[in-house]
N, C-alpha and C positions, 0 to 999 in steps of 0.2 A: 078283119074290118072294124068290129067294136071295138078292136084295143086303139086301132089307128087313131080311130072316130077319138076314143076318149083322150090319148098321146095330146092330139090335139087341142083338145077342150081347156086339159090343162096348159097348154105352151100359150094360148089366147089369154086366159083366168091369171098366168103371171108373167104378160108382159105389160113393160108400165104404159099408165094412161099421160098420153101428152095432149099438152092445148093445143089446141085446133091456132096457127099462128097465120093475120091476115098478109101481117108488112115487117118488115126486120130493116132497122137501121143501125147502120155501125158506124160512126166518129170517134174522133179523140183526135189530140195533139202531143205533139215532142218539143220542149221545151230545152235548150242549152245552155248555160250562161255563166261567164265569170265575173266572178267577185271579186274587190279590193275593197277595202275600207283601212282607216289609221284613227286612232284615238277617239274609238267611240264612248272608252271610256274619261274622257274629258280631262286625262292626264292623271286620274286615282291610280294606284300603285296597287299590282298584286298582295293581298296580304294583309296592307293596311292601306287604307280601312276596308278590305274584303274583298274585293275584285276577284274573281276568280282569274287565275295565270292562260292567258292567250291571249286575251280578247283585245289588246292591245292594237292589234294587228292583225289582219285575214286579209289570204288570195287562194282563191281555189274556184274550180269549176264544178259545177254540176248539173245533172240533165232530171228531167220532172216528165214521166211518159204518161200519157192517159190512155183508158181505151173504153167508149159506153157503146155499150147497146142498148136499145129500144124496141121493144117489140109489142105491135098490136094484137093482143091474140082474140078481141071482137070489137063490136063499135064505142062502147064504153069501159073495155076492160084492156088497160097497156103495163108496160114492166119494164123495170128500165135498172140496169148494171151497170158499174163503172171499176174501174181495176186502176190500179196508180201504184208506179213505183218511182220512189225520190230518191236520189243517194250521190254524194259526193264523189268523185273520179275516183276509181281505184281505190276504194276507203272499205270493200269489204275485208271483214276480218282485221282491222284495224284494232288500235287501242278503242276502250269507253271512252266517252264524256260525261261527264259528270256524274263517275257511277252508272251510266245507261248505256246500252250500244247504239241509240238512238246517231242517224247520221251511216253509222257503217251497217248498213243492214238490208240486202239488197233486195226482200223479199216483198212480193205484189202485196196490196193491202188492197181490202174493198172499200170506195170510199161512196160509193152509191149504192143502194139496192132498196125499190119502191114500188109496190105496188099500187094503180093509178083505175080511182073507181069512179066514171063518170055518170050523171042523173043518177047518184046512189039513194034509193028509196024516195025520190025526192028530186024533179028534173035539174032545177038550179043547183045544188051540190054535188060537188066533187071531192072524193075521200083519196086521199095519199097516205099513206101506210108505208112505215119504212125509213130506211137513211137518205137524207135528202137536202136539200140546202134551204136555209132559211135566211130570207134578204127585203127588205121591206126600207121603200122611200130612198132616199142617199147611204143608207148602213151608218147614221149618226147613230142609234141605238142598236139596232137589230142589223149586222151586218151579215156579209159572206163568211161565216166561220169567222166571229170574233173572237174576244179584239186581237187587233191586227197586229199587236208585238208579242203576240206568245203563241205557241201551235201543238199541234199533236204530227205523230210521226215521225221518217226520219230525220226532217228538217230541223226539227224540235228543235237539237241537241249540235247545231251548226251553225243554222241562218232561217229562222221564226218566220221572219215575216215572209220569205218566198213561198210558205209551205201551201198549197194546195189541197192538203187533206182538211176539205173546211166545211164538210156535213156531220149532222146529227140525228141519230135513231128517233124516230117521235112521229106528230101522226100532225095533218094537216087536213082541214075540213077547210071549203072554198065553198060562198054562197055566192052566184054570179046573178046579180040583180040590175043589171046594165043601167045607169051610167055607175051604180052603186057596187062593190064586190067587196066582201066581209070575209076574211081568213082567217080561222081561229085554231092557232097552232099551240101543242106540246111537244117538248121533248125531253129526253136527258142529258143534262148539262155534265153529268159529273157521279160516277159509284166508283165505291169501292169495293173489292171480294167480300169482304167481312159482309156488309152491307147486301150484296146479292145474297150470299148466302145465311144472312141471319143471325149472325154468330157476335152482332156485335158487342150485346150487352149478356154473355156467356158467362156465370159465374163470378158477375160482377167487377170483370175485368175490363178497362176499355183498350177494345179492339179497334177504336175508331173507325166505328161504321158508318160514315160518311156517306151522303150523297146531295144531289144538287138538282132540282128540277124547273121547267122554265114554261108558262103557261101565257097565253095572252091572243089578243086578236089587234089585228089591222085592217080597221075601213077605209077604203078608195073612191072617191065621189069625185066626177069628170062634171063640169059644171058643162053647159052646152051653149058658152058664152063665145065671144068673136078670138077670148085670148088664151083659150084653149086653158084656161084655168082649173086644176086636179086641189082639192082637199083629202088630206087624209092625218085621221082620229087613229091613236093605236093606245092601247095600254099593256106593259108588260111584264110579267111579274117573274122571279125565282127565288126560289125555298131552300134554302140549305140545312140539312137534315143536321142533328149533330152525334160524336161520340157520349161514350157515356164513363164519367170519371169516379175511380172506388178511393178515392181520398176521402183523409176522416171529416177533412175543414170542407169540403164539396157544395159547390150548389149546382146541379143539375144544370148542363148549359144550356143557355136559351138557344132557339133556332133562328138565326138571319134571314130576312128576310127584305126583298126591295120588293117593290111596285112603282114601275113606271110611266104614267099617263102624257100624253103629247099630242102633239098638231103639228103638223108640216102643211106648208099653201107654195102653191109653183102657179107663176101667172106669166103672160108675155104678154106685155100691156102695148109695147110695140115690135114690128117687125125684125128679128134678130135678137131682141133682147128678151132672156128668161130672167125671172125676180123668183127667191126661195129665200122663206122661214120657215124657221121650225123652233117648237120649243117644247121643254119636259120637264119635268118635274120626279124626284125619289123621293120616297116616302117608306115606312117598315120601320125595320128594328134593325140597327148595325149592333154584333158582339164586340166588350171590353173586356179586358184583364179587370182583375179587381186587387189591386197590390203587387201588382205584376204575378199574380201567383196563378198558373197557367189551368189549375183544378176551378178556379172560380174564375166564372164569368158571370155579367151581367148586361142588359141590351141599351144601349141608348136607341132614342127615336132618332131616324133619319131627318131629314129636312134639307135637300139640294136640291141645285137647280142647273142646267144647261142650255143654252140656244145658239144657235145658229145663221147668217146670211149669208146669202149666196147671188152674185150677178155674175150673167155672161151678155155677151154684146160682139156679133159677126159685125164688125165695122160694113158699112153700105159703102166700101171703098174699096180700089183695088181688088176687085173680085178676082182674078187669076192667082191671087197669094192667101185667099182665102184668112185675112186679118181676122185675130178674136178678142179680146181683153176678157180680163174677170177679176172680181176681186172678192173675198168673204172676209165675215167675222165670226171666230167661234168664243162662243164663253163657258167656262165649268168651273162650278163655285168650290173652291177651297174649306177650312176649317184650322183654325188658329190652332184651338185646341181639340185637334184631332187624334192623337197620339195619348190624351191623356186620361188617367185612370179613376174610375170615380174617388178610390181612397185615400189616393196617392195624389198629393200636389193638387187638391179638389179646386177649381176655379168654378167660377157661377155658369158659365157657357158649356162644361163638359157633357151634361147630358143631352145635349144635341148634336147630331155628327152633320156637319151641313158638306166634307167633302166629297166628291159628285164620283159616284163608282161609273167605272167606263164599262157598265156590263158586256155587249159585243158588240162594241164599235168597230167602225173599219176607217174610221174619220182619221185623216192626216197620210193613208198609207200611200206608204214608198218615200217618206220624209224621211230624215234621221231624227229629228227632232222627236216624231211618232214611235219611233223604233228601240229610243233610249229612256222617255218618256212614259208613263201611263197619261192619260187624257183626265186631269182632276186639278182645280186650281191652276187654271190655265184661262189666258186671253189670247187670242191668234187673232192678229189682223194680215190678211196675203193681197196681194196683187201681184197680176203675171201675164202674161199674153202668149199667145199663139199664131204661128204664119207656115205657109208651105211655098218655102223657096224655088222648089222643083218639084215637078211631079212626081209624088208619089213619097214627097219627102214632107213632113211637118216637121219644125222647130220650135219648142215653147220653153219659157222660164217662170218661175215662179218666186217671187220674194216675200218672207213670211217674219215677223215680227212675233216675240212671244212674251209675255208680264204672266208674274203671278196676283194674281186677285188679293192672296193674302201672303203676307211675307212669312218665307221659308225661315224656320228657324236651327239650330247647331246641334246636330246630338241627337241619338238614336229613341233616346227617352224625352225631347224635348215637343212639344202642342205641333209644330207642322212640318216635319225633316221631309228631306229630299230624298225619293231611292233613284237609283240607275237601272234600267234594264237593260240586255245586254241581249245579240244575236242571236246567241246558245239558249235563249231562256231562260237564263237563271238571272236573278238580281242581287246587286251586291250590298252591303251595306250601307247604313248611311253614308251620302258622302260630304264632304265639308262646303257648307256654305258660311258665307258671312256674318248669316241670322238678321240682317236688315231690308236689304236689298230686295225689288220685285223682278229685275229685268232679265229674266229668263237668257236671252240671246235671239239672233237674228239666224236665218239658214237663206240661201239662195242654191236651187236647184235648178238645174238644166235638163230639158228631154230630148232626143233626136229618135225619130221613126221612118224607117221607111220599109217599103212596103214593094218589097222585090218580086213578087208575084201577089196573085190574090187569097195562095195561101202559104207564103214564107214572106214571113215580115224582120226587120233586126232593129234593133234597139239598144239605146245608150243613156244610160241616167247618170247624172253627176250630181252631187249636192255638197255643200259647205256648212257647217253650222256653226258659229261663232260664239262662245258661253259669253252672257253678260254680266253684270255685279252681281250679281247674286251669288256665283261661285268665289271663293277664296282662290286666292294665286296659286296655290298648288295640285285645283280644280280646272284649269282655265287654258286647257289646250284645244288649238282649234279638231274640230272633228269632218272629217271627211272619207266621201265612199263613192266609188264608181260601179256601176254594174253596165254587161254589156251581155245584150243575148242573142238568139237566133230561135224562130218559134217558125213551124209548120202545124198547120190545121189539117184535116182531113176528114 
């Protein structure tokens, strides 16, 4: 009987302890969808000037599956999981891209995992711990997993901008002070192995140990006016850690550094119609070549600027077709001589970098314009409207104009070149402009939605983008893409 007694004691002493679990919720969705697109690269030629060989051209399918759980395990304490696998049709075990097997790679990834600490220490604060998504106001700065035309996972290395995998390991404190709520997040933007593990200034070698971190808060203030008028203050910063260079001519690289301060105001001064600004400001230390010689660097001061409008307007007409219109404007301030080095071709304006870094925008996505573009020295005026011809059906277009602020100039070494980004994520070299010209090109995009149940919807995006002088003739082919999917919720 003692042996039993004790048999016991021990099987009790090492079975594991689980949380007590109040509620379990499980969702996710299945995403489908095929691609075409032709000439996103604007007519550049593999090769020369760099283009990487494909991109000419894509048609392929691919499916995006999610699956979260949620679990309350008491009244302030929840957990929440998410699993996501992306992969192109049939593409396991395929050839790489670009060096990576990014794209053929059909294995789950966790793209959520957060623990959720409600009144922690402190009734109004709530503590988030963990991989989680950070999104604040329209995502002009602080997007869903920005910015919007490069990605992590297996998307990466195919089609960027679909990709899904778009949280970050970091920690989120929320102070809820009704109409007032203050969120002051961290995360990590960016490590490398050397870097976790230390090793990177090892015998004076540089291992580039790289990393990137991203700090900052956003206040939300609900004014308690007739037009339901929201302000909100954010400022945001990240640090880029740097290598460390055993060159004899060496100067220790300085660390980059942004800080982003800003205001976004949403008002509806009449019935149907929402009014939005926003505007921001970069400020830090951007790193330069000093001679083009890649051992020395030195920081110039930042100095950009960005802003934003936005209108929408439910016409008080025809209500069964549910009319909308909207039109915005975006601006991101360029730099002449952005490209140039302090010692090399020294002009009086070089030590200030006034081109506007798109830290993690989500602003433009699903454009081509966005997709082949970084967000910097750019004017976007859009108007576009919305209607739903049949139940269950919406049709909207958008027409979107784009100048550059400062004229793009010719040559990889020249104060303000053009780069291309490309689906796959990679970007090619300069490509040839003019060097006088501001007028970007025009895109007109089409959407069609509908909405086959309440949780299988299908959808159809078309766009055109049209280059305007500013590309040279052998830059200047039109660019177009279709995408058409099939999405169930659950």
């Amino acid at each position: 009987m003692k042996k039993l007694l004790v048999a016991g004691l021990m099987v009790v002493l090492a079975s594991p302890a689980f949380a007590a679990i109040q509620n379990v919720k499980v969702s996710g969705d299945i995403t489908t969808s095929y691609i075409y697109d032709n000439s996103l690269d604007i007519g550049a030629q593999a090769g020369s000037p760099g283009l990487p060989a494909g991109q000419k051209r894509q048609s392929l399918f691919l499916t995006q599956t999610r699956l979260r759980v949620d679990a309350d395990l008491s009244d302030n304490v929840s957990t929440t999981v998410g699993l996501i696998n992306e992969r192109a049709w049939n593409a396991e075990g395929g050839e790489s891209v670009t060096g990576t097997n990014q794209g053929y790679d059909t294995n789950v990834q966790l793209y959520l995992a957060s623990l959720t600490l409600r009144e922690f220490l402190y009734s109004p604060l709530t503590l988030q711990i963990g991989r989680q998504v950070f999104n604040y106001g329209n995502g002009f700065i602080m997007g869903d997993g920005g910015p919007v035309n490069s990605g992590s996972g297996n998307l990466a290395g195919i089609f960027a901008d679909l990709n899904e995998r778009t949280a970050y390991d970091g920690v989120t404190a929320t102070l809820d002070y009704k109409p007032l709520t203050i969120s002051m997040i961290y995360f990590k933007n960016g490590q490398t192995t050397s870097s976790i593990l230390g090793t990177g200034h090892i015998n004076g070698a540089n291992s580039n140990g790289q990393s990137s971190d991203v700090y900052g808060y956003n206040a939300n203030y609900q004014l308690s006016d007739a037009f339901n008028t929201v302000i909100e203050q954010y400022t945001f910063a990240r640090v880029n850690g740097s290598g460390f260079s055993s060159s004899i001519s060496q100067t220790v690289d300085k660390e980059s550094t942004l800080f982003v301060p800003g205001l976004r105001v949403s008002t509806n001064p009449v019935k149907g119609l929402n009014v939005q600004g926003e505007i921001a400001w970069e400020l830090g230390q951007n790193q330069v070549l000093t001679n083009g010689n890649s051992s020395q660097q030195e920081g110039e001061r930042r100095d950009a600027m960005a802003g934003q409008f936005l209108a929408s307007y439910a016409l008080p007409v025809l209500d069964k077709y549910k009319p909308t219109v909207n039109a915005s404007f975006t601006y991101a301030s360029g730099d002449k001589n952005g490209n140039q080095n302090y010692n090399a071709n020294h002009v009086s304006s070089s030590k200030t970098y006034s081109a506007w870094d798109q830290f993690n925008t989500i602003e433009g996505a699903g454009t081509i314009y966005r997709e082949i573009f970084n967000m910097s020295d750019e004017e976007i005026a859009s108007v576009g409207a919305s209607f739903s011809p049949l139940e269950d059906v919406t049709a909207g277009f958008t027409w979107s104009g784009i100048w550059a602020p400062v004229a793009y100039t010719n040559g990889a070494g020249s104060g303000n070149p053009l780069t291309l980004v490309q689906p796959d994520g990679t970007t090619t070299a300069v490509i040839t402009t003019n060097g006088r010209g501001t007028w970007v090109g025009n895109e007109t995009d089409v959407n069609l939605t509908y909405n086959y149940t309440e949780d299988v919807t299908f959808g159809l995006s078309m766009g055109w983008f049209v280059p305007g002088d500013v590309f040279a003739n052998n830059n200047h082919d039109l660019a177009s893409q279709a995408i058409a999917n099939v999405g169930v919720k659950f």
